[in-house]
N, C-alpha and C positions, 0 to 999 in steps of 0.2 A: 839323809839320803835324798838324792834331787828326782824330782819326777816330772815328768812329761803329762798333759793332755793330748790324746792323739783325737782329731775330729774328722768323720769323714761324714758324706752324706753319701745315703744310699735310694735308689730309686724305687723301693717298697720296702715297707714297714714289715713283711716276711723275710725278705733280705736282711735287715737292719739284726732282726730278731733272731734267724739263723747266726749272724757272724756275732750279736752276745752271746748265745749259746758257745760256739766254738772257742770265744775267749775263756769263760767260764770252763769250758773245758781243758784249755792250756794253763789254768790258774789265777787267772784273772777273777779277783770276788766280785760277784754280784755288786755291792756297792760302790765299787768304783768307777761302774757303768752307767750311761745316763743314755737314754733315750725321747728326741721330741719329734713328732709328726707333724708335720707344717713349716709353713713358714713364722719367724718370731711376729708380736703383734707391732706395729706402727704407728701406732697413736695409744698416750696415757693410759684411758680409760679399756683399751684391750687388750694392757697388760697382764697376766695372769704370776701373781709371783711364786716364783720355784721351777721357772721351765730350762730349760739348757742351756738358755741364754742368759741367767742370771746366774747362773751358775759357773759359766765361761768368762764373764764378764765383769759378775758382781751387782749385785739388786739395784746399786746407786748408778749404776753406771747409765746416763742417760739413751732414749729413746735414738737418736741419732745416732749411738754407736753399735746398736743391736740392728740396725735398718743395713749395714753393710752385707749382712746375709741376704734379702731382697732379691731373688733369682737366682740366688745359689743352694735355698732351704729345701726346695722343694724337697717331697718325697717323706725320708727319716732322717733325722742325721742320731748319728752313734757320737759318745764321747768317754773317751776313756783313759783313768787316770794309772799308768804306769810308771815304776822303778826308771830312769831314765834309760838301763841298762836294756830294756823288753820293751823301749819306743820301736825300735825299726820292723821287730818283731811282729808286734801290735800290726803294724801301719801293714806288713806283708799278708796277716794271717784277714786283714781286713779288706786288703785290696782285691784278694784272692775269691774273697765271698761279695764281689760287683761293688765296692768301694768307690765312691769318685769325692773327686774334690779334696781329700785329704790334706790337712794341715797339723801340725806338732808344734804345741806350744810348753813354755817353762810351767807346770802348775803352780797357780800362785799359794803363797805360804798361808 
């Protein structure tokens, strides 16, 4: 089955937190939800591993491709891994709870 990451970033961390609840209520498990507040770190040494962006991205994946968030993190961003079939889904029930920025990628294997 192919799945999607749906990312949005939300403008408070109550926000963020309200629309996992709501997922969670439409059937989305707890685990497949990720939430990080801030922006990703910039420099080596303020990496913290396991945050959403390594997660999105992959641990190895260098400081230079995580820095594309850089004025887009702000806030919370939600990420959340769906049946490709409950991406559009996902992405309505999120935008619906103050959503911005939203992007849908292939979740990698």
């Amino acid at each position: 089955m192919l799945e999607k990451v749906v990312v949005a970033r939300f403008d408070s961390e109550a926000a963020a937190i309200e629309a996992a609840g709501a997922l969670e209520r439409s059937g989305v498990p707890a685990a497949a939800i990720r939430r990080q507040t801030g922006e990703p770190a910039h420099h080596p040494s303020e990496q913290s591993a396991g945050d959403i962006w390594d997660w999105l991205l992959g641990e190895e994946s260098p400081v230079r491709d995580k820095s594309i968030w850089r004025g887009h993190a702000g806030g919370t961003a939600l990420a959340v891994t769906v049946p490709e079939a409950k991406a559009e889904a996902t992405e309505a029930l999120m935008r619906e709870r103050g959503a911005r920025d939203i992007e849908t990628h292939r979740a990698r294997a």
